[in-house]
N, C-alpha and C positions, 0 to 999 in steps of 0.2 A: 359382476358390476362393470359397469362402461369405464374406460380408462381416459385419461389424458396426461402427457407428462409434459412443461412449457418451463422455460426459462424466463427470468425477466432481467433484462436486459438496457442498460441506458449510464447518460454521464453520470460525473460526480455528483449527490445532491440533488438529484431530480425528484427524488421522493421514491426509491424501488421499494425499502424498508417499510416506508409505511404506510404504501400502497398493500401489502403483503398483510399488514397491519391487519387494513380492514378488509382485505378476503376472507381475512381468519375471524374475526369477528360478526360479520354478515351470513355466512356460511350456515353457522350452527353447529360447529367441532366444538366450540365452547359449553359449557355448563351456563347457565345466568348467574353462579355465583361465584366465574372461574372469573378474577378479574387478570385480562391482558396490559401487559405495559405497551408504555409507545415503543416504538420500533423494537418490539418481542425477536426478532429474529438476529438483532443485534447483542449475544448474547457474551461478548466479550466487552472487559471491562473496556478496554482503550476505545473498542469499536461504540460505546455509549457517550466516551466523552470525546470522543472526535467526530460524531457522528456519521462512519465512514464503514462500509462493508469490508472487512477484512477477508475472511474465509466467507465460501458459495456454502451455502445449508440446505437443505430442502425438510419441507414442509408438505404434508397431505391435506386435502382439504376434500370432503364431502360436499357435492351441490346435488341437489335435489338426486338421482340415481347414478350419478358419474362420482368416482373418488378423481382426485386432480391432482398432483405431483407437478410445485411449484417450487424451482429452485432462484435461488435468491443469488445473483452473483456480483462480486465485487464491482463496483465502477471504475476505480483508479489503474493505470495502465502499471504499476508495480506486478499488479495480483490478475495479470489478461492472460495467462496461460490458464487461470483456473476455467475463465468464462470461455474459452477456445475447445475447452476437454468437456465443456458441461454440453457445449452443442451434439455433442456425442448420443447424451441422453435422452433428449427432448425431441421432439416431434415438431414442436413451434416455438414462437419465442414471442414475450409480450414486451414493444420496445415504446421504453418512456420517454416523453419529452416535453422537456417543460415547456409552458404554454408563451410563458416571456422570454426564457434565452435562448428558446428556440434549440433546431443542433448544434452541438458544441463538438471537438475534438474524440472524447470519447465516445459521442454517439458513432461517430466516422469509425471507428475502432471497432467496438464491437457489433455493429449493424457488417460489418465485411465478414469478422469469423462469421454470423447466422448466415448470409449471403454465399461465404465460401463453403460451411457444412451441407446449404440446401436445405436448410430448417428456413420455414414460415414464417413470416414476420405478423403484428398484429399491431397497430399502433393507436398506443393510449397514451394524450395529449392529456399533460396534468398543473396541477395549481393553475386552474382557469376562472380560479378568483384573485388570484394577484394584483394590483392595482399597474393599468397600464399591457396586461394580458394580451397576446395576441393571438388566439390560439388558429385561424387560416395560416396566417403565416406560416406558424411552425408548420401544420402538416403541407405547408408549400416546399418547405426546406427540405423535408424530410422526403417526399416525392425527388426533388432534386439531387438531395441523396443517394437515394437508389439507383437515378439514374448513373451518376456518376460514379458509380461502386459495378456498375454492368448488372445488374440484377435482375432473374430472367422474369417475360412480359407477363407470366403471371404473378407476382410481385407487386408490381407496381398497381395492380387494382387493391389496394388494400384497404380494411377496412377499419375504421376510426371510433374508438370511443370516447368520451373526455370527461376529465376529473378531477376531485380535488380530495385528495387523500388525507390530508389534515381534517377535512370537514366529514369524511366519512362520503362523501354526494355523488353521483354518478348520471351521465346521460350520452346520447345519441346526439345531441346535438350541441352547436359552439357554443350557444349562446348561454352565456353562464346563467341566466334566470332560468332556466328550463332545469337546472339540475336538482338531483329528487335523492333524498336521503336512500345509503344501500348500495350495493357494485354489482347489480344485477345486467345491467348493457355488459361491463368486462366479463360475466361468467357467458353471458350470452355469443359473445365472441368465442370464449376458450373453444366453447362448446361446438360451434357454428362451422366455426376455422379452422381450428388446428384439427388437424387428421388425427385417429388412432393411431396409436404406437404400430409401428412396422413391423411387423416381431411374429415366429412363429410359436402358433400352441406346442403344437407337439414336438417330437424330436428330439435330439440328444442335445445337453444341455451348452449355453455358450454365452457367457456373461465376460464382459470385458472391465477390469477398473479404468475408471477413468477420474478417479480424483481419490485421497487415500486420508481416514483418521488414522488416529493411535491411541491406545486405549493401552493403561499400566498394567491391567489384568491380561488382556488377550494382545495386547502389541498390536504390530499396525492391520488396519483393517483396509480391503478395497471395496471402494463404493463405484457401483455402475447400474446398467439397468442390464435385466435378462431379457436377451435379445433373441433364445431359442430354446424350448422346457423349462421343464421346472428343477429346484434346488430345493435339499433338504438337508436338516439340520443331522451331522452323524453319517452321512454319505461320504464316500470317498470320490474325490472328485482329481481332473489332472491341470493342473496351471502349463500352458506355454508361455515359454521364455522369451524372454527379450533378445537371448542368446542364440536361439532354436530349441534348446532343450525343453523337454518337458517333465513339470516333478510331481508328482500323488500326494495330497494330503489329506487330511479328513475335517471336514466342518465342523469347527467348533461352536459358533456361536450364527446366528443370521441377526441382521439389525435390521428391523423396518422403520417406518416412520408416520407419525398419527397427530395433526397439528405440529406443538411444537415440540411432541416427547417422541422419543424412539425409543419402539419397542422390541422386547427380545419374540422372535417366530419362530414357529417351528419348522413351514415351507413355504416358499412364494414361487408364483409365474410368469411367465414371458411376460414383460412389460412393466414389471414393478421395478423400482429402482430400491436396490437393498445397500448394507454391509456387508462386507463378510470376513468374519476372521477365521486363523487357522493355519497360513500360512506367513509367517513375522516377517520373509521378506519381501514379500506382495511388493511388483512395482506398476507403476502408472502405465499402459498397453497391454498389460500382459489377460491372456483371455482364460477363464476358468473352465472347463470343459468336462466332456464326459469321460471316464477313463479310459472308453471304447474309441471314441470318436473323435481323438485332438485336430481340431480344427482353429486354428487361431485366427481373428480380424484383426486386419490393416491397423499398422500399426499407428499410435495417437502422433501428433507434432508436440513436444515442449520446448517450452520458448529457452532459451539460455540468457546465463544471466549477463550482464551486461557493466555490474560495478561491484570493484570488490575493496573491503578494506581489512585491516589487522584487525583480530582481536587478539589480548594478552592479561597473562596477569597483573594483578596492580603494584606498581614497584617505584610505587611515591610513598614518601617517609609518613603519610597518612595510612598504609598500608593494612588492615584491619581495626580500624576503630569501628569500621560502620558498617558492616557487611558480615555475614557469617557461613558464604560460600566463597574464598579465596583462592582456592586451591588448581593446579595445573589440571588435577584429576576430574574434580569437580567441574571446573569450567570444559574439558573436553566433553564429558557426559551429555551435558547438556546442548553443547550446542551438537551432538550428532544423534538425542534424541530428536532437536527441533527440524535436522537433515532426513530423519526416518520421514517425517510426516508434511512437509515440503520440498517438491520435486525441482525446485526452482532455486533449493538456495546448495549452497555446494560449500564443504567442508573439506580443509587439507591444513594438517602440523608444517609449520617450518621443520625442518630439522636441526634437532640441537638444540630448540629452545621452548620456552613457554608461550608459543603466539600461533594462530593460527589463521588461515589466508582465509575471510569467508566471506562468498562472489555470491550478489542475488538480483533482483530484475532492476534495484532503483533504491532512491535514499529514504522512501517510506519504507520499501519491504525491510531493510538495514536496521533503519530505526526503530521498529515496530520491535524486532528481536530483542533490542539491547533493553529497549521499556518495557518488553518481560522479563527480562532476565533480571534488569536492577529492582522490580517488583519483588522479585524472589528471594531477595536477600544476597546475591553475586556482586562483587567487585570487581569491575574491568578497566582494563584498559585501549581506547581505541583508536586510530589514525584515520586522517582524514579520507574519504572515500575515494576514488580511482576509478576511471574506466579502464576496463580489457580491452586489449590491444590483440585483433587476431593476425594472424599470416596467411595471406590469399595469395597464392601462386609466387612469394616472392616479398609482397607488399602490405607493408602492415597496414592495418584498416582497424578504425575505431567510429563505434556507435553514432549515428546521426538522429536526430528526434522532430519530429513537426512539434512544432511550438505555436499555439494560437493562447494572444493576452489579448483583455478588452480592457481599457483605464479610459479614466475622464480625459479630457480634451487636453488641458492644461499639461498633463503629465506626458503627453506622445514623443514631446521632444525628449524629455530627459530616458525614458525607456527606450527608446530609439539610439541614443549614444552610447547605453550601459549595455543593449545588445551590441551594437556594433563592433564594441571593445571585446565579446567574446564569440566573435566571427562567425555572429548568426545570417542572415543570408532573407534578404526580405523576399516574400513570393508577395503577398498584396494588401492592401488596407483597405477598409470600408470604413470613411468618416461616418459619424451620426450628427443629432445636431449635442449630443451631450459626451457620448464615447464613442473613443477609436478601435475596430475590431483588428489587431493587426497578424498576421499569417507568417511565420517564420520556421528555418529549418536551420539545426542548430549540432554544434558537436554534443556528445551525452557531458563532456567535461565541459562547457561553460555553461550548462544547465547548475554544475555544483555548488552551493552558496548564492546563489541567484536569486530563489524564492524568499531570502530574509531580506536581501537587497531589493526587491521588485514592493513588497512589500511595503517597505519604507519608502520607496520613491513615491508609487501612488497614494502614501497617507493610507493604508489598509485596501481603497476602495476599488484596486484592481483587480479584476479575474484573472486567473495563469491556469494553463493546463496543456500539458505535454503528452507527447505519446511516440514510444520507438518507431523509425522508418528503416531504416537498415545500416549496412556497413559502407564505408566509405576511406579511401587514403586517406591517413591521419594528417592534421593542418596544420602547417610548422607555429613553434611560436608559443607558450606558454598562457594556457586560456584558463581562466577562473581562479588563478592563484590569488589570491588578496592583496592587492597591492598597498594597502596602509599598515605599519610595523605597529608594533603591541608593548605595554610596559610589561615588563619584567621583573620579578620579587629577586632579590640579592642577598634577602636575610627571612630566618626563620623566625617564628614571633606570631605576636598577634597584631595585625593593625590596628592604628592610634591613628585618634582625629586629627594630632598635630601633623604626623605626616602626611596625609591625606590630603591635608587643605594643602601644604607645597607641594603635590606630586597634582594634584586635580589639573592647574594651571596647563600642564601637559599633556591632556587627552582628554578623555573620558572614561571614569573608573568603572569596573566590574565588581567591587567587593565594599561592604559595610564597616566600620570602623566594629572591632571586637574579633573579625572574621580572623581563623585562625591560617595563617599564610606560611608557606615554602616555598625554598631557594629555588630559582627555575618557574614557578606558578606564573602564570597570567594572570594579571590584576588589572590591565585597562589596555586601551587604545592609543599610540599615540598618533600627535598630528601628523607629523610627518610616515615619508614611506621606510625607515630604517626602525630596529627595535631599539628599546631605551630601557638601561638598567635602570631599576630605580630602588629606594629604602622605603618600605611605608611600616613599617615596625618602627622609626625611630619615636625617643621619647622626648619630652621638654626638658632640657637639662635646668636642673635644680639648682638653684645659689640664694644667698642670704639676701637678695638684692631686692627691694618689693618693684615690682613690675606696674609700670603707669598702665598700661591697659588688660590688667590680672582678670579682671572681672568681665570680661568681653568672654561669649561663648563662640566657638569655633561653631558658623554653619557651613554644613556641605552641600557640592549640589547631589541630587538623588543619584544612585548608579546604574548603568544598564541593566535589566534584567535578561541573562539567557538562558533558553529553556536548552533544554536537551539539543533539538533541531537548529537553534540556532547556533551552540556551538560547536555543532558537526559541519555548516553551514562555514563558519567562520572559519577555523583553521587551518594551517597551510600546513606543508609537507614534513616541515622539521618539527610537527606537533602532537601533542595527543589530546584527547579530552580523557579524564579518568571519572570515570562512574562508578557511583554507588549506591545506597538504597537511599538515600537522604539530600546527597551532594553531587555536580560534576562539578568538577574543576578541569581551566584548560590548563597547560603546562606543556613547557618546551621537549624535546626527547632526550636532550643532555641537560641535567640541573644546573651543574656545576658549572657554575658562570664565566671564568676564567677557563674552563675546558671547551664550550659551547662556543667563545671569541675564536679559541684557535681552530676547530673544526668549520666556524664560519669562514674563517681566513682564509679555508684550504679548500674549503667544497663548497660555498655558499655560490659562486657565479659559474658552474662550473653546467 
């Protein structure tokens, strides 16, 4: 059977999932009674309700006598080493773009790795029923793209197909009435365009991973394509090392893949992209070979992570009420199973204590871990995120990011200040007559807490999206710290509406009158920039006395709601957020209020 193996590739959102969708559906891998979900390839839970590609997957799909090997990869630049190691596999790449916002930051992003691997590009211009659609333009942009990225002159003849993957429809040409139920133009592409895999039949065998599961029964597995013979199940085969060494082990299992299931084989060939387990510490370049013949390929690039924060145990006087994984033991486990099977995030103990440093690409890859782990029943405790500071001959250098937001008109000026304030750096703007495209390049730390702040400035209705550019001398001066001070709980208790209504006066509260509170907890905002103790357990003191206004009901106003992200977002250095299966709370790192005065005293301006 004829092969094809393509990546798809494109920004946040553009629709990769469920384009992917109806390949799988159109195809014929399905039964008529198999019914597929929408975005089937989003098969983790956070990844349904965020609607966002976490992990690159790959999926098979049958077209008329070609099998086709279509990997699915993340859009967010958190998860851009996966989509950099997947161009490894592919042969071509199908690069999406939506028909209204045209290229965005992340098409810049991953159209350079296909551009720097020498994989193929193919571009399908999508949601070209949108209202207001422009789909010339986009592929105007996207020509202008290439060119700007240096992309050699066979490239730039590319050829276009366009679609609307919500509606299932597909055509050759812009004009959205022409489009005809079925993704037959896209297979015609796959087909047309992307070259066969490069790969030789015979020969002694040389499969590289290039992206890695883990699996409880056989431990971590390397997924790659066989790029010279065949592999079989029970063979003894030799891994080289990332080290130079090389070590023998025997195949335990093979994992193929058929739609959306993967199945166990007994041998595959050059050009198929498999599992494989057998050896537990498989890492990400390392090449599986013959036992005769060790020849290893060029080794892979992984990105390094770029922000790191604590994690610890929970040692707020809530400390197991809600959680039924506490433990120093428990929590290391875990997170250096999650280290096995992400090459991107990196685990190290303090010494001497319960906390551990853990550095990864961004505050989604960050967040993403701790909203499994509080899934699972874990208690942690975590500090606000941090960029790595490296040392370049001398001088330390820390993360720089291109920063492109789109906001209504209205809003330019005030995202324009609240950048300013975290010494981002304007390259250009393209007014509209309704939003501003604006072009910035930014430290990785004043990007932190930003997105809940950008947020709010434009009323919801602004686009953000970032993407690392490199290392740079760190910029004096204290960027993204929060400059507005927080109430403070001074007593343990439950809060009461009587308190509430005389502490509201001073900020804006985080917590419900009933909510069970402790000394040191974060309960609200205050106005000003300094922190304010405050009592919101007190009670109404009781007397014989009948009160002229008894019968008056105490109303409040609503209180902030913070999600997870927001108050990772929120907090400053002398903080924590403690997470559990049910609840965060933020809270200070010293509780005790009169100890916390004198350590401000002595280190707060320091």
């Amino acid at each position: 059977m004829k092969m094809r193996n393509v990546a798809i590739i494109a920004h946040v959102d553009h629709g990769k999932t469920t384009l992917v969708n109806q390949l799988l559906k159109c195809s014929g891998t399905f039964r008529e009674n198999e019914k597929l979900e929408d975005r089937a390839m989003d098969s983790n839970a956070i990844e349904r309700e965020r609607g966002i590609t976490i992990l690159a997957k790959t999926t098979s799909i049958k077209y008329k006598d070609y099998k086709i090997n279509i990997l699915d990869t993340p859009g967010h630049a958190d998860f851009g080493g996966e989509v950099e190691r997947i161009m490894h596999m592919v042969d071509g790449c199908l690069l999406l773009v939506d028909a209204f916002e045209g290229t965005m930051p992340q098409t810049r992003f991953v159209l350079k790795k296909a551009i720097e691997a020498g994989v193929k590009p193919v571009v399908i211009v999508n949601k070209v029923d949108r209202p207001n659609a422009n789909p010339e333009k986009a592929v105007d942009e996207v020509l202008q793209l290439f060119m700007e990225l240096g992309a050699p002159d066979d490239f730039l003849d590319f050829k276009v197909a366009y679609t609307s993957a919500l509606n299932g429809t597909s055509s050759f040409s812009s004009d959205p009435s022409t489009q005809k139920p079925g993704m037959d133009p896209v297979y015609e592409l796959i087909i047309n365009e992307i070259p066969e895999p490069k790969v030789e039949e015979n020969g002694p065998l040389q499969l590289q991973a290039a992206l890695l599961d883990y699996n409880d029964y056989v431990g971590r597995m390397g997924i790659g394509r066989i790029q010279r013979g065949t592999i079989k199940v029970g063979t003894t085969v030799s891994c080289a090392r990332l080290d130079g060494t090389a070590k023998s082990f025997k195949i335990l299992k093979l994992i193929g893949y058929y739609g959306l299931k993967k199945i166990e084989i007994e041998e595959a060939h050059a050009g198929e992209i498999v599992a494989v387990a057998g050896l537990p510490d498989i890492n990400i370049g390392e090449t599986i070979c013959d036992v005769n013949n060790i020849e290893p390929l060029p080794l892979l690039h992984i990105d390094e992570p770029t922000l790191q924060m604590t994690f610890g145990t929970n040692s707020s006087p809530f400390a197991g009420q809600d959680g039924k994984l506490l433990t120093a033991r428990q929590i290391e486990e875990r997170l250096y199973k999650e280290a096995q099977k992400d090459v991107s995030l990196k685990v190290k103990r303090v010494p001497n204590s319960e906390t551990w440093v853990v550095s990864g690409r961004g505050e989604l890859h960050l967040g993403i871990l701790i909203e499994n782990m509080r899934r699972e029943g874990f208690e942690i405790e975590v500090s606000r995120p941090q960029v790595i500071i490296k040392e370049v001959d001398g001088v330390k250098e820390e993360p720089y990011e291109d920063l492109s937001v789109e906001v209504p008109n209205e809003f330019v000026g005030d995202i324009m200040t609240s950048l300013g304030s975290r010494d981002a750096e304007l390259i250009d703007m393209d007014a509209g007559d309704v939003n501003t495209k604006i072009n910035y390049v930014i430290p990785s730390r004043g990007l932190i807490g930003f997105v809940t702040n950008f947020l709010t400035l434009t009323k919801g209705y602004g686009i953000i999206a970032h993407t690392f550019k490199e290392y740079r001398p760190v910029a004096q001066g204290k960027i993204g710290e929060r400059a507005i001070g927080v109430l403070v709980a001074t007593e343990n208790g439950q809060a009461t509406p009587y308190a509430i209504q005389h502490v509201e006066e001073r900020g804006v509260m985080f917590i419900y009158p009933g909510a069970q509170i402790y000394e040191g907890m974060i309960v609200g905002e205050n106005k000003y920039d300094t922190d304010l103790s405050v009592n919101v357990c007190q009670t109404k003191n009781l007397t014989n006395q009948r009160s002229a206004n008894k019968d008056q009901t105490v109303v409040l106003k609503s209180p902030r709601k913070m999600t997870l992200e927001a108050c990772l977002d929120y907090i400053n250095s002398d903080e924590l957020v403690e997470v559990t299966p049910n609840n965060f709370r933020m809270r200070k790192k010293i509780l005790n209020n009169a100890e916390r005065k004198k350590w401000e005293a002595k280190y707060k301006n320091i």
